[in-house]
C-alpha positions as CSV (number, residue, x, y, z in Angstrom):
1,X,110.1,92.4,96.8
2,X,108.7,95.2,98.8
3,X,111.6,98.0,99.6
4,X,112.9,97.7,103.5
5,X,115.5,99.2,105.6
6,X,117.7,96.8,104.6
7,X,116.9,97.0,101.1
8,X,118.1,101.0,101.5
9,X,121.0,100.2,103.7
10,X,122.2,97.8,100.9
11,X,121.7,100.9,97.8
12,X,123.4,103.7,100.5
13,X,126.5,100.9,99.9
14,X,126.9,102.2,96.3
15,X,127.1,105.8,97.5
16,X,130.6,106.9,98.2
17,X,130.9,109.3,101.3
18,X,133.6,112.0,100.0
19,X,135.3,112.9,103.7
20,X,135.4,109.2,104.8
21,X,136.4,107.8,100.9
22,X,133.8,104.6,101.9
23,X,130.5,104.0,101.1
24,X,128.2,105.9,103.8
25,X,127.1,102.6,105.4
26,X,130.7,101.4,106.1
27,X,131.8,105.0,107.0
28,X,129.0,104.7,109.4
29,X,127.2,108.3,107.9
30,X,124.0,106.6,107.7
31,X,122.2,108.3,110.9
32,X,118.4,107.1,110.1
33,X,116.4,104.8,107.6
34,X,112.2,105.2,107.8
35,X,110.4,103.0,105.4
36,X,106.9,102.6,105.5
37,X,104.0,101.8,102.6
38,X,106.6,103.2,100.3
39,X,107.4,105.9,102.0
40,X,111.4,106.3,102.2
41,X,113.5,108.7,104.5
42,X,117.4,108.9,104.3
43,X,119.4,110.8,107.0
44,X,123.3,111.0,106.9
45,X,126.1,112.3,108.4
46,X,127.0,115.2,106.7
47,X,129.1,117.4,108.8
48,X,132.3,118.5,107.5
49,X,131.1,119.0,103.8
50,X,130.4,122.0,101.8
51,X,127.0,122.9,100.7
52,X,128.1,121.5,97.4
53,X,129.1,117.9,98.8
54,X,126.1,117.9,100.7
55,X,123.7,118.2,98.0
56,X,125.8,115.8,95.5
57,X,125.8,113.0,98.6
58,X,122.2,113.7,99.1
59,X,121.7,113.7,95.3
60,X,123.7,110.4,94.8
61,X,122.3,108.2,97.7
62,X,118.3,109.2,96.5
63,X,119.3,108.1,92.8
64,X,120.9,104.6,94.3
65,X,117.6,104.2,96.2
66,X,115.4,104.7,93.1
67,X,117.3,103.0,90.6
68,X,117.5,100.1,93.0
69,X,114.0,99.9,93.7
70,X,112.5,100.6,90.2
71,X,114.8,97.5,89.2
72,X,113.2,95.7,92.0
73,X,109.9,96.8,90.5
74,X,109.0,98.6,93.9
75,X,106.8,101.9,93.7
76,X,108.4,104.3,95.8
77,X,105.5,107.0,97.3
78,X,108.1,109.5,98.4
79,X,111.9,109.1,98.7
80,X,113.7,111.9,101.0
């Protein structure tokens, strides 16, 4: 199954969003979703964190996206 916005949306729901204590797609910190030819680009909300929480929420919603696709057996081209 080819990877989609929805597809993405669904993974982000794993990733826990450490001011909101939600995933980032209930908490609403999911600001932007591009897909395209396997091309993926994630923005969220991360206002309010330290550099530190920014990178481990960046870090932790690009590992849910990957792990979910390559179990999917979708190539991802770039994920960001």
């Amino acid at each position: 199954m080819p990877i989609t916005k929805d597809t993405v949306r669904d993974s982000l729901r794993r990733v826990l969003h450490p001011l909101f204590k939600q995933d980032v797609a209930t908490a609403g910190a999911i600001k932007k979703i591009a897909v395209c030819d396997g091309f993926v680009s994630i923005t969220l909300a991360g206002g309010g964190l330290s550099d530190d929480a920014r990178l481990a929420l960046r870090d932790a919603a690009l590992a849910a996206v990957r792990d979910d696709s390559a179990r999917a057996g979708d190539t991802l081209a770039d994920l960001h």
